[in-house]
TORVEXFI-137704 format. One line per field, with one value per residue (C-alpha): residue in three letters; residue number from 1; x, y, z. Coordinates in steps of 0.001 Angstrom, whole numbers, plus 524288, in hexadecimal, padded with zeros to 5 digits. Each point is the difference from the previous one (the first is absolute). Layout:
BEGIN
gutor	[ALA	...]
dodo	[NUM	...]
u	[X	...]
v	[Y	...]
w	[Z	...]
***
This chain:
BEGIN
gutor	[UNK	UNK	UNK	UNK	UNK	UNK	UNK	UNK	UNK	UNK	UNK	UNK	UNK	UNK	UNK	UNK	UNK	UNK	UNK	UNK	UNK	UNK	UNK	UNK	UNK	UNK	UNK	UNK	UNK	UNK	UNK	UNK	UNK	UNK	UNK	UNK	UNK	UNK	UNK	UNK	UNK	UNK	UNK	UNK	UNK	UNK	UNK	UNK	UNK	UNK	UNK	UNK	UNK	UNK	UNK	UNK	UNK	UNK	UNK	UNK	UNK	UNK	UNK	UNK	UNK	UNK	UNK	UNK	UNK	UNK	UNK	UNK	UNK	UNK	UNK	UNK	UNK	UNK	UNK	UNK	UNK	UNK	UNK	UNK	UNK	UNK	UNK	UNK	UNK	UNK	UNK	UNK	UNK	UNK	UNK	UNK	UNK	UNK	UNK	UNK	UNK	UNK	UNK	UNK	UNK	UNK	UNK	UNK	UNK	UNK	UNK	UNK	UNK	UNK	UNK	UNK	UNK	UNK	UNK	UNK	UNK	UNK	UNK	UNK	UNK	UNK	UNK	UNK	UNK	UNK	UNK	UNK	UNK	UNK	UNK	UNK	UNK	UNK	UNK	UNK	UNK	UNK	UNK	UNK	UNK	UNK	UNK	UNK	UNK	UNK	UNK	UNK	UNK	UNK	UNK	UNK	UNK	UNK	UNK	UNK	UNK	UNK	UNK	UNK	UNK	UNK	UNK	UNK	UNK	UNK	UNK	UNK	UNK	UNK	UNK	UNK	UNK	UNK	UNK	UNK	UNK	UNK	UNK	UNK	UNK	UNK	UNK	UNK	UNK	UNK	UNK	UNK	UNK	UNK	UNK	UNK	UNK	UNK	UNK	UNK	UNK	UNK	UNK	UNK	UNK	UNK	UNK	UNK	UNK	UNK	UNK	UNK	UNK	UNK	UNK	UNK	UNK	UNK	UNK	UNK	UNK	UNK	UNK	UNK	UNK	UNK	UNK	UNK	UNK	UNK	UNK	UNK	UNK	UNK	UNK	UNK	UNK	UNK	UNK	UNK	UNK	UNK	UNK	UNK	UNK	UNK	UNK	UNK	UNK	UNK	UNK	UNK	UNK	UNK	UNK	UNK	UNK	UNK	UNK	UNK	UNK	UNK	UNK	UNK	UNK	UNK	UNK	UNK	UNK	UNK	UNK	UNK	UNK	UNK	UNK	UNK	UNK	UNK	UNK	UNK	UNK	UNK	UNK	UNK	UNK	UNK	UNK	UNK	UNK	UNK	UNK	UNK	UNK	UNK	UNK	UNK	UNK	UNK	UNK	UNK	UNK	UNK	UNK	UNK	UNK	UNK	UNK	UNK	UNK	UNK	UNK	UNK	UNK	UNK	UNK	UNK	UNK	UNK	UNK	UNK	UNK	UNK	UNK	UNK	UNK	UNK	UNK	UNK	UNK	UNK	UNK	UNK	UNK	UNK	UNK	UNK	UNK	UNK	UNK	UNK	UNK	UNK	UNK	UNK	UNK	UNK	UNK	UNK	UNK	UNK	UNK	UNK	UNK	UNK	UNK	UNK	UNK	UNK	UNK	UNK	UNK	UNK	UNK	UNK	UNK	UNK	UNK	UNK	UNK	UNK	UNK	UNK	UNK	UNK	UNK	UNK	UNK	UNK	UNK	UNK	UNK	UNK	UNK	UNK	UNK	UNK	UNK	UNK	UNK	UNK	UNK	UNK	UNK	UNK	UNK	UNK	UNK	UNK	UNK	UNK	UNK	UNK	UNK	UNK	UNK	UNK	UNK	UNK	UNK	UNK]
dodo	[1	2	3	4	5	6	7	8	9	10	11	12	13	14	15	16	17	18	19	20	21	22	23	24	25	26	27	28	29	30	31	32	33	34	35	36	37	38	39	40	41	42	43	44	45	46	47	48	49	50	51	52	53	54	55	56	57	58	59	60	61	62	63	64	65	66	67	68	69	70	71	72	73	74	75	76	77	78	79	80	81	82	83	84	85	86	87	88	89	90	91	92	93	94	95	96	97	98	99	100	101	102	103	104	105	106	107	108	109	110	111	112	113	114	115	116	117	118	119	120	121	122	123	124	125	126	127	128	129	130	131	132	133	134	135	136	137	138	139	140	141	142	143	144	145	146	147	148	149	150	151	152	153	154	155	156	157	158	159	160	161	162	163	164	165	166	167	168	169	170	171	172	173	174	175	176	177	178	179	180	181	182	183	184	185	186	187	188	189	190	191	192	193	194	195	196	197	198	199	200	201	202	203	204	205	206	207	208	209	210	211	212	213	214	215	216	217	218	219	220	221	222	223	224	225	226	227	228	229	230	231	232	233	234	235	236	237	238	239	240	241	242	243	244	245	246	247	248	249	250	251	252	253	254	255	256	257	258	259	260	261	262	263	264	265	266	267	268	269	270	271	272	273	274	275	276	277	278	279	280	281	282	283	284	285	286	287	288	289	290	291	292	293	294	295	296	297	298	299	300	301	302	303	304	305	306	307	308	309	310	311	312	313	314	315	316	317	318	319	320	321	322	323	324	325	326	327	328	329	330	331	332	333	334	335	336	337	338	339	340	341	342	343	344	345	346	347	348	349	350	351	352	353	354	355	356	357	358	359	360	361	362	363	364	365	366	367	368	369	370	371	372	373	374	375	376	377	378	379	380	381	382	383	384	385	386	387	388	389	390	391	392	393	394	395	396	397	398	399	400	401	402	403	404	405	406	407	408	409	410]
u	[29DE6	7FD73	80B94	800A1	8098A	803D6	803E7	7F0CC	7F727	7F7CA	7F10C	7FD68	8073E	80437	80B30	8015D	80AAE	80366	80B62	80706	806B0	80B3F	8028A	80B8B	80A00	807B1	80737	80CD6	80A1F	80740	7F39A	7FC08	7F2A4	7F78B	806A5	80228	7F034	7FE30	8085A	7FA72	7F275	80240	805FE	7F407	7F7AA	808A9	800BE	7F3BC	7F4C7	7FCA6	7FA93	801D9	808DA	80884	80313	80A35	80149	80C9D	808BB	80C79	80A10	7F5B9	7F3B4	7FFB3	7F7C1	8069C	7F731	8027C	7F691	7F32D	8050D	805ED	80832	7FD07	80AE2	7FD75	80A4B	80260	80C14	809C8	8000B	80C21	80AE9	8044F	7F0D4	7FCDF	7F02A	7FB7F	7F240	7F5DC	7F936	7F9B4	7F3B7	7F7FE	808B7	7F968	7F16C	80352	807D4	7F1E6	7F99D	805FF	8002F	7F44F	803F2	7F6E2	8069C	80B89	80907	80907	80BD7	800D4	7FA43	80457	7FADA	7FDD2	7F679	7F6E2	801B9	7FD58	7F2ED	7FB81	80216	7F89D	7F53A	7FEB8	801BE	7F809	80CB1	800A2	80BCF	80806	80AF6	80C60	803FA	81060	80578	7FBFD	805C0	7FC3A	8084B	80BC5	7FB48	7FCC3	80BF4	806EB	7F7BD	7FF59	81003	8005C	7F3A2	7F7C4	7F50B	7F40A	808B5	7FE7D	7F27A	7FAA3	80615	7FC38	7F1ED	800B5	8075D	7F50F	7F728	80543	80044	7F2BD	7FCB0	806CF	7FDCF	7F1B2	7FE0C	805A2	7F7D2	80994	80C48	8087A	80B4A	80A32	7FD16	7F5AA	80467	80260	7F0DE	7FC84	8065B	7FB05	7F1FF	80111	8040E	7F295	804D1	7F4D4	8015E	80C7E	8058E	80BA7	806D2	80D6A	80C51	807C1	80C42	8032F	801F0	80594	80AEA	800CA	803AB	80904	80681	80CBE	8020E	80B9F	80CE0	7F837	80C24	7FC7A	80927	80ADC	7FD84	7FE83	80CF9	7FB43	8075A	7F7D4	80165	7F82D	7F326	7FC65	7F310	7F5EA	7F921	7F720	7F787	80129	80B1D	7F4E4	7FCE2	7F40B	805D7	80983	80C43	806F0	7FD39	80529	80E1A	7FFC6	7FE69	80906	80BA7	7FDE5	800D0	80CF2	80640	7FBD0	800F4	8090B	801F6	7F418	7F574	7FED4	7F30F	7FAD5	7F82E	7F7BC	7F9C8	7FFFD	7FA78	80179	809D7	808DE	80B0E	7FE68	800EC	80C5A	80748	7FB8C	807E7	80B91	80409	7FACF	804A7	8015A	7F4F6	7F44E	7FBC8	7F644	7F968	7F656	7F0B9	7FF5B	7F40C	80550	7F76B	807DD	80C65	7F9CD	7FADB	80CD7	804FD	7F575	803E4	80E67	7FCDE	80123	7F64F	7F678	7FF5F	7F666	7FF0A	7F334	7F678	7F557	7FE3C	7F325	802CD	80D69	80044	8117C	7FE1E	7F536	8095E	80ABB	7F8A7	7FAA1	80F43	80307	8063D	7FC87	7FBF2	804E4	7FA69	7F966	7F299	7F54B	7FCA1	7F4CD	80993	80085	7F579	80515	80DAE	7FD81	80DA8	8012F	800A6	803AB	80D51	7FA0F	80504	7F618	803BF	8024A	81151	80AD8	80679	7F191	7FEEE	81118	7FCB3	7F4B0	8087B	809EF	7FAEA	7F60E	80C69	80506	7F409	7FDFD	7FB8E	7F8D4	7FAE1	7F48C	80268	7F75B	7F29F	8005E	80361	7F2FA	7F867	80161	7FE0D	7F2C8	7FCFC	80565	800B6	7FC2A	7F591	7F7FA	8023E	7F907	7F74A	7FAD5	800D5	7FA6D	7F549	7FEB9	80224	7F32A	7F72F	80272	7FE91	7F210	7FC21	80270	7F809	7F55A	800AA	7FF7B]
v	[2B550	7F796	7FE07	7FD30	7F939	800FF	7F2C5	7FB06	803AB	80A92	7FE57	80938	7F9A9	80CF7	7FF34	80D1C	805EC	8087D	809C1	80072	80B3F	7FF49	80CB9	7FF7B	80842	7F479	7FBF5	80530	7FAB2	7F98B	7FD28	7F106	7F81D	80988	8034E	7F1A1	7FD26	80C4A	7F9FD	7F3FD	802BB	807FF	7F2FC	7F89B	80846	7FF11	7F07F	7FC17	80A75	801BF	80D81	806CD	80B5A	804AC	80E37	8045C	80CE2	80219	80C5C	80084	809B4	805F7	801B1	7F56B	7F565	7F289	7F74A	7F224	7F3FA	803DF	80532	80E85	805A5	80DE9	805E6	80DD6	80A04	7FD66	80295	7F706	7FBAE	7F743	7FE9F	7F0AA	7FB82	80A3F	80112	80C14	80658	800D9	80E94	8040B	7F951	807D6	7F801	7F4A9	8031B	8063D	7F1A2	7F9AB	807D2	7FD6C	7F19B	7FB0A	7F49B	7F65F	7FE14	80606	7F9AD	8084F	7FC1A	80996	804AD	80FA2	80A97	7F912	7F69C	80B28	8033D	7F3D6	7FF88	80D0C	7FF49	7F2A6	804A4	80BE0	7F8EF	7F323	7F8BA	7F386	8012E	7F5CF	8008E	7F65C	8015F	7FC7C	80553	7FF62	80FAC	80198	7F5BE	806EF	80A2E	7FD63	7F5C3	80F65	8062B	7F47A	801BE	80E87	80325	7F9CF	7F7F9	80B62	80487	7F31F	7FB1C	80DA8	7FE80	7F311	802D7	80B66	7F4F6	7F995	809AB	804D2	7F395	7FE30	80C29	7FE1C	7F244	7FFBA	807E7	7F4DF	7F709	7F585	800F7	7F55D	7FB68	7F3FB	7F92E	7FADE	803AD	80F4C	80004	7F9B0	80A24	80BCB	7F891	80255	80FD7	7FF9A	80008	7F90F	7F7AA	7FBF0	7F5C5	7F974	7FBF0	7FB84	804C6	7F744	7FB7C	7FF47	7F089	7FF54	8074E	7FD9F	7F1BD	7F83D	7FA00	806B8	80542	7FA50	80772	807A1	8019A	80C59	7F9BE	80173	80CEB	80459	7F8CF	7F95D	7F546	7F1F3	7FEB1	80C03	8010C	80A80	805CC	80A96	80ACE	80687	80B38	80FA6	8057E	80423	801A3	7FA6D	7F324	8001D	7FDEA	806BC	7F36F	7F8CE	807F6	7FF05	7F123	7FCB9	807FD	7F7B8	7F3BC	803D8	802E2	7F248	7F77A	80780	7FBDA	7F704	8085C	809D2	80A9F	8032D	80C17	804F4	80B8E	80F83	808CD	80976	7F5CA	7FF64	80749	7F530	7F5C1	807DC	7FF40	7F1D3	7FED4	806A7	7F7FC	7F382	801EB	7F090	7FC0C	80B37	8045A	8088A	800D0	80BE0	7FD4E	7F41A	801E1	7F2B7	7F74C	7F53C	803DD	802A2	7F0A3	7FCD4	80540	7FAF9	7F1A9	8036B	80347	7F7D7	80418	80DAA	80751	8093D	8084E	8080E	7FFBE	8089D	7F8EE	7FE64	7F5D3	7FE1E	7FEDF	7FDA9	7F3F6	7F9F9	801DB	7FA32	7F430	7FE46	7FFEC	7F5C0	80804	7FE52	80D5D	802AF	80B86	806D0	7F950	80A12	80460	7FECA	7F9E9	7F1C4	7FBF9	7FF7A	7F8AC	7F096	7FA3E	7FDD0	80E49	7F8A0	8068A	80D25	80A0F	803E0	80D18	80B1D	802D9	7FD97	7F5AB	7F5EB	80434	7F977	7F561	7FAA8	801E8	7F964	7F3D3	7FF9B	7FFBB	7F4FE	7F7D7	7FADF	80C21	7FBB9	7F399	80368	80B3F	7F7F0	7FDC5	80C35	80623	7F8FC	80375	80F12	7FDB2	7F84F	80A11	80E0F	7FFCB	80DA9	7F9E3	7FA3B	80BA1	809A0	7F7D5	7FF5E	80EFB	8030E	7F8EA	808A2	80C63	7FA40	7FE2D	80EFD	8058C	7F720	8049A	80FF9	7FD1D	7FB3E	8091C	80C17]
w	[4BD26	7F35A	7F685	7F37E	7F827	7F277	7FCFD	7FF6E	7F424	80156	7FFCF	7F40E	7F44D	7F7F6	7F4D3	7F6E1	7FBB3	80BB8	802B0	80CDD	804A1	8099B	80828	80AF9	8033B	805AB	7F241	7FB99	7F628	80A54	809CD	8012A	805FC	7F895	7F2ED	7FE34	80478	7F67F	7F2F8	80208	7FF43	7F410	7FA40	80604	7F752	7F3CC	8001D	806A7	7FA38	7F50D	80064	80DA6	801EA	809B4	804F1	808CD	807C0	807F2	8040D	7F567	7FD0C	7F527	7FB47	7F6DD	7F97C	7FB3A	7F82A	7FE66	7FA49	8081F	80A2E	803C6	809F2	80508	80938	80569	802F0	80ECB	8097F	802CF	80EBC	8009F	7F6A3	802EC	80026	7F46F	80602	7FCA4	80764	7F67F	8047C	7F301	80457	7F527	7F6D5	801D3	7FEF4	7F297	7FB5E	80684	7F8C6	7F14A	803D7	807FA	805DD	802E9	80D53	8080B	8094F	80806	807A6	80991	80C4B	7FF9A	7F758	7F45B	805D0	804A3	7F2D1	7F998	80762	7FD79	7F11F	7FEB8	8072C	7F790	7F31B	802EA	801A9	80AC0	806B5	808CA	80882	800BB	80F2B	7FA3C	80C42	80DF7	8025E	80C49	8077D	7FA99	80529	80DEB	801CA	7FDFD	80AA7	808B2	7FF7A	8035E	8055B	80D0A	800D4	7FFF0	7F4B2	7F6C4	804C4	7FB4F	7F2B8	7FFEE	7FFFB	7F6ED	7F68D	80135	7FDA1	7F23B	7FBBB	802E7	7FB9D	7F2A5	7FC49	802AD	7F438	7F6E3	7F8CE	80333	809EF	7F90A	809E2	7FE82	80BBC	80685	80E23	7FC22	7FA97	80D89	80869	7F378	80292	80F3B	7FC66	7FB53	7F08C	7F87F	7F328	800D9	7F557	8012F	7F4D0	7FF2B	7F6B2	7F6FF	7FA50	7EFDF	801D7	7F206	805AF	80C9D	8027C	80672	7F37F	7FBDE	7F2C6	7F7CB	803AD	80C98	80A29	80875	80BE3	7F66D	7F9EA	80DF1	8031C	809D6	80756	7FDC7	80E11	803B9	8027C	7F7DC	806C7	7F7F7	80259	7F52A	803D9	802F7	80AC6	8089C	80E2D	7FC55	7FB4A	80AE2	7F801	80CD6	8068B	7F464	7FF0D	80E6A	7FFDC	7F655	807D6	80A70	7F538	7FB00	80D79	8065F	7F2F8	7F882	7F248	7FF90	7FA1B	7F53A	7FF4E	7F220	8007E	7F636	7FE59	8050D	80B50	80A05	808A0	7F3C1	80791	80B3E	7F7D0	7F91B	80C31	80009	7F45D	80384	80B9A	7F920	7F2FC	7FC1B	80850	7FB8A	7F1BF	7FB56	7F4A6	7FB93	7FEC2	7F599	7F46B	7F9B6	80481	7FA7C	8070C	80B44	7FF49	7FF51	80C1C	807FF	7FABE	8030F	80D91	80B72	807EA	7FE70	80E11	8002B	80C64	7FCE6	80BC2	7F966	7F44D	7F9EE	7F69A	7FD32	7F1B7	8019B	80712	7F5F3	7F361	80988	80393	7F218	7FD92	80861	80A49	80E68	80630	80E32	80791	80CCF	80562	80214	7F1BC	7F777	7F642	80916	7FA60	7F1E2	803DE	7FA9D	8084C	80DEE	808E8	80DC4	7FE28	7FD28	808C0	80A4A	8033C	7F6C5	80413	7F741	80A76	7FE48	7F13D	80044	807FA	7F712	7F30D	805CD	8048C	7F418	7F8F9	804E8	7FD2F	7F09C	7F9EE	7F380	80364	7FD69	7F733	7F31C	809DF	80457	7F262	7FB5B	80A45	7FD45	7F0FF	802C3	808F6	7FBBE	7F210	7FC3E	7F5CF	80AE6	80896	7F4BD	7FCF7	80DB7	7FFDB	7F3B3	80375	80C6D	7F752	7F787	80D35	80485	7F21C	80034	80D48	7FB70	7F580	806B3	80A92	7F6DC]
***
């Protein structure tokens, strides 16, 4: 199956002032990958256009619309499913088609594969709307690794194929399936998804760099010892990003090499009260911070860091690991993910089997080699590479070739 990519020009050259609307339920004020991918287009379009427009449909606490310079923000009233994570399930679907109504995008993206995709793709086909899809998470491994664990073989295989078959079913219907990696649209492409575009996210490289700003001392604000090798994770407390491995591996860490590293976590999740009791019987060697907005700060930790272990084996992308690189940092994690293929330093030391005692091994003899000798190549290899103005501009252009194609196909 063909596959398209959206960092070559399309064939139809098209440039009008266009508005973009956004429509996930994956975004919360404490949610990462997609908010960030969200705000960051919105600044795209503020900085880089001159007349396009951005709209913005999430679930929220209200019924509310927030206007800011060409863009707006529509959250609809929709129950809270977790506290720590604050997502809330957007169910008002009839909330939506009256907001696509008022506004009439030129295009829609949605970020997510449930209800509010079927309803994404319903409402542009009734108002004349193209609509794509951004595949951000690959849901159903998460899914069967759970039934493969409790269930048998017949079990698995059978939701395997009717994984397969939603997908199929759903993503067929998008003018675009936009994913971010080119091995995940392989393996959608062999599902029998058509169109597929891949198209990479981005890092702010004006912020995220691997030059310190004057007075920026996180290891001492943290008091951490200079001897320590102070090691980060940044990300949601999720069985999906398999921070269990991560609290698990670092136990084993401070029982064999006591005293000789230090864990930085940052951000919030369903594993909080794991990583908690993490705390408690490490309380000099583990601190946690809450979900960090400040891009800035959050910079600044990533430059403090030793070393960034990341122990996600679903990822898509990865976008952690880019804004740690970009800072210098070298990134440590499991082999096996779609995020490999976005990691710039050397992964021989990788851990090659998804268990807290490989994930300890590999961060501790990685730490033993020089950490950031490297840390300014690699830093300018992700800002040539990732810099969110090449990555919209590659997209945009995309968004321009499937607004031209509905047109002529109406």
């Amino acid at each position: 199956m063909a596959q398209r990519s959206a960092r070559h020009s399309p064939s139809v050259i098209f440039r009008s002032p266009v508005k973009i609307c956004d429509l996930t339920q994956f975004y919360s004020p404490v949610s990462g990958g997609v908010k960030r991918y969200v705000s960051e287009k919105v600044r795209h379009i503020r900085e880089h256009t001159e007349d396009d427009e951005h709209i913005l449909i999430i679930p929220g606490a209200r019924d509310e619309m927030i206007t800011t310079e060409r863009a707006r923000t529509y959250t609809i009233q929709s129950p809270l499913i977790s506290r720590t994570s604050r997502y809330r399930v957007l169910l008002r679907l009839e909330a939506i088609e009256r907001i696509l109504e008022i506004e009439r995008p030129d295009i829609i993206e949605c970020g997510d594969p449930y209800q509010v995709a079927w309803k994404a793709v319903h409402s542009g086909a009734a108002l004349g709307i193209p609509v794509v899809g951004f595949y951000h998470s690959h849901f159903p491994e998460a899914y069967i690794r759970t039934v493969q664990k409790y269930c048998g073989r017949a079990v698995t295989e059978f939701f395997h194929d009717v994984s397969r078959r939603y997908i199929r079913s759903l993503y067929r219907r998008f003018a675009r399936t936009l994913v971010p990696s080119p091995a995940l649209g392989a393996l959608l492409a062999g599902w029998g998804v058509p169109n597929i575009a891949h198209t990479d996210l981005g890092v702010d490289t004006a912020v995220f760099h691997s030059a310190p700003a004057p007075g920026e001392n996180v290891r001492a604000e943290l008091g951490t010892p200079a001897d320590r090798t102070l090691l980060l994770y940044v990300g949601r407390l999720a069985q999906e990003k398999n921070t269990h491995t991560l609290f698990a591996a670092f136990r084993e860490l401070a029982h064999d090499f006591p005293g000789r590293f230090h864990l930085l976590v940052i951000g919030d999740g369903l594993q909080r009260a794991e990583l908690e009791q993490l705390v408690l019987h490490h309380p000099s060697s583990v601190t946690h911070l809450p979900y960090c907005a400040d891009a800035t700060r959050l910079a600044a930790c990533y430059r403090a860091a030793d070393l960034f272990v990341h122990p996600g084996v679903q990822e898509t992308f990865g976008l952690v690991t880019l804004e740690a690189q970009a800072c210098g940092t070298p990134v440590i994690g499991i082999h096996g993910s779609y995020m490999d293929r976005i990691i710039h330093s050397d992964q021989t030391l990788w851990a090659r089997e998804n268990s807290a005692t490989a994930l300890a091994a590999a961060v501790e003899e990685t730490s033993r080699a020089d950490l950031k000798a490297s840390n300014v190549r690699v830093s300018r290899l992700v800002a040539a590479q990732y810099s969110w103005t090449e990555v919209f501009t590659r997209l945009f252009a995309l968004y321009h070739e499937v607004i031209c194609e509905h047109q002529t196909a109406a």
